[in-house]
C-alpha positions as CSV (number, residue, x, y, z in Angstrom):
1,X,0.0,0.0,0.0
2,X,1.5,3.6,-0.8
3,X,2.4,6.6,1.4
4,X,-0.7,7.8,3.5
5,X,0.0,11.7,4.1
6,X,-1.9,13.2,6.8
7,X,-5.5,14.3,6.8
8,X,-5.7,18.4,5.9
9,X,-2.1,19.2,4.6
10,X,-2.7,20.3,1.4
11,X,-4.5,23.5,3.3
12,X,-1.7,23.9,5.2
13,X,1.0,23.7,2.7
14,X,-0.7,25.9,0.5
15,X,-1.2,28.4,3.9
16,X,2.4,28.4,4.6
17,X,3.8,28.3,1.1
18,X,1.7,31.5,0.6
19,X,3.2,33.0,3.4
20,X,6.7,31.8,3.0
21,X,7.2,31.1,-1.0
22,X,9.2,28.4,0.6
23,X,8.7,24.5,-0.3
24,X,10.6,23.2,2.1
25,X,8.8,25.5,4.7
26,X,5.5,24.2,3.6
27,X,6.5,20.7,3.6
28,X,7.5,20.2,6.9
29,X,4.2,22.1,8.3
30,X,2.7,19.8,6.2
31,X,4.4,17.0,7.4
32,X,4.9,15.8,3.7
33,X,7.7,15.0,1.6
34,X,8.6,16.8,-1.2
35,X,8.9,14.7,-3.5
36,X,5.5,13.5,-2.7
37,X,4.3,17.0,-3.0
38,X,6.1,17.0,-6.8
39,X,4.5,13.7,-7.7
40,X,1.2,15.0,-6.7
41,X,1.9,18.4,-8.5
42,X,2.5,16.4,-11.8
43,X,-0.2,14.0,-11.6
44,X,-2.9,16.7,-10.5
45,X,-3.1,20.2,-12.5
46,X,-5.5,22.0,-10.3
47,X,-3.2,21.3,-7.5
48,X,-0.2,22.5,-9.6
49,X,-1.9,25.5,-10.1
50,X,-2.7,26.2,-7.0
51,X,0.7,26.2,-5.9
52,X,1.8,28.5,-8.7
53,X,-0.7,30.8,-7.2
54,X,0.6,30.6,-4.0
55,X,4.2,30.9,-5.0
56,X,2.6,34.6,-7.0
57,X,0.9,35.9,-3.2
58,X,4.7,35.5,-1.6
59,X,6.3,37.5,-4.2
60,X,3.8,39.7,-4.0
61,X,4.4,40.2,-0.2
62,X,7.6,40.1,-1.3
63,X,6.9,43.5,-3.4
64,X,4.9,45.3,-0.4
65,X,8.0,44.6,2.1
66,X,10.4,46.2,-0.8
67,X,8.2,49.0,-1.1
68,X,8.1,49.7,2.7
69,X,12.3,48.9,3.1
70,X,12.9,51.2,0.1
71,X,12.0,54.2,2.4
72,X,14.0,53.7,5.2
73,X,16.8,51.7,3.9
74,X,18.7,49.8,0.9
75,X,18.3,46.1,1.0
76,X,19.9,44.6,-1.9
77,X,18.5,40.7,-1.4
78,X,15.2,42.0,-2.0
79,X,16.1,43.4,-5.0
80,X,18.0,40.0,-6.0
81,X,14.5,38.2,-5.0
82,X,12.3,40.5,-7.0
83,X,15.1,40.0,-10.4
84,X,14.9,36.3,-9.9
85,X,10.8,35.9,-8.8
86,X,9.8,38.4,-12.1
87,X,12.3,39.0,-14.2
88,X,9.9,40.7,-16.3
89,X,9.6,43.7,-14.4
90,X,12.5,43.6,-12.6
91,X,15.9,42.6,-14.4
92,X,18.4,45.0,-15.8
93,X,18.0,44.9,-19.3
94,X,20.8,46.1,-21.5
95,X,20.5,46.9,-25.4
96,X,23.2,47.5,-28.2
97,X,23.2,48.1,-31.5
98,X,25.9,48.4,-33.9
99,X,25.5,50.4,-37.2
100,X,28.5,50.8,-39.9
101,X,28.6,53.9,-41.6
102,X,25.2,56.1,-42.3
103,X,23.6,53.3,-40.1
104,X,23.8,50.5,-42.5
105,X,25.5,47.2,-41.8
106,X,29.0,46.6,-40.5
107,X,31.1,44.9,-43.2
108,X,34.0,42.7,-41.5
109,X,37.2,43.0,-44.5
110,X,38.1,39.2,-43.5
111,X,36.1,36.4,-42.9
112,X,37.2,34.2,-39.9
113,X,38.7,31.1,-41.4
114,X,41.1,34.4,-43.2
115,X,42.0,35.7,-39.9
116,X,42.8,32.6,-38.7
117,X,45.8,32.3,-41.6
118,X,46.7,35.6,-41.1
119,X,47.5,34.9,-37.4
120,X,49.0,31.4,-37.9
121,X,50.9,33.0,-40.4
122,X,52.0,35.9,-38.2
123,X,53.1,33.5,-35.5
124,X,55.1,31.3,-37.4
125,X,57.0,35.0,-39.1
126,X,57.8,35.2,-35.3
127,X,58.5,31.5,-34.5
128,X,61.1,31.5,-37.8
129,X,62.6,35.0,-36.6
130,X,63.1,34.1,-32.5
131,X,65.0,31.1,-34.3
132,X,67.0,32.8,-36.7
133,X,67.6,35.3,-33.6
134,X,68.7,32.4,-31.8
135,X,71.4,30.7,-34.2
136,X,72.7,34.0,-34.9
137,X,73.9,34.5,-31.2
138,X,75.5,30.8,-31.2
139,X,72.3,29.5,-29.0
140,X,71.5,26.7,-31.5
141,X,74.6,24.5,-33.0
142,X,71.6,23.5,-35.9
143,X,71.8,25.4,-39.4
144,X,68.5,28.3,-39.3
145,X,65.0,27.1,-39.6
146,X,64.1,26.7,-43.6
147,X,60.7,28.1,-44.0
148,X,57.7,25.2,-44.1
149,X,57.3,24.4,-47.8
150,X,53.4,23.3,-47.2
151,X,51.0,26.1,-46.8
152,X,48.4,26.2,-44.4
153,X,45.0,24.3,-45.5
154,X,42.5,26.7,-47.1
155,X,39.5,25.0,-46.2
């Protein structure tokens, strides 16, 4: 036979998860698990609902104590709670737009797989002169590095 949870806790986890917006809050009240309270969410809309509705009342609580600290003092965590509860109304939102000249469209003189040669290439210039560097002050007993005969693959 399955889990029995107690008579009336669905009242009371709705009560305090109203209150608290927290689950864990309203589950031990409850005197329910959560994961029972997540199985039953899933297998019952109206009771999912609910609790959605529920979670909404806290935030808005949430909102009328932000409202009332904002006057007397600066409380970043409520601010964190209102960005993360409605992001909607509350995150910072940040918008750029990039125009080339006259406000037409950018145009980019090299395409990526080109500026990828062009830095290969670069570095090897600089591999091939640090070794010719090198040889010339006697550091390497070798003949200088012979430039790579295959070219980098265009694709």
């Amino acid at each position: 036979m399955g889990n029995r949870l107690p008579e009336g806790w669905r009242a009371i986890y709705l009560s305090v998860l109203q209150n608290t917006g927290n689950m864990r809050a309203a589950c031990l009240a409850a005197g329910v698990k959560r994961s029972d309270v997540e199985r039953i969410q899933k297998r019952e809309p109206r009771f999912r609902d609910q609790c959605a509705e529920m979670m909404e009342d806290a935030i808005d609580l949430l909102e009328v104590e932000a409202w009332s600290r904002a006057k007397t003092e600066s409380d970043g965590l409520l601010m964190f709670l209102l960005r993360a509860n409605r992001p909607k109304v509350y995150r910072e939102f940040h918008r750029m737009e990039l125009s080339g000249p006259g406000g037409g469209p950018i145009e980019a003189g090299l395409s990526l797989p080109e500026l990828y040669r062009e830095d290969i290439a670069e570095q090897e210039r600089a591999r091939r002169e640090r070794h010719r560097t090198e040889w010339a002050a006697g550091s390497s007993k070798s003949s200088p590095p012979k430039a790579p005969t295959k070219k980098p693959d265009d694709s």
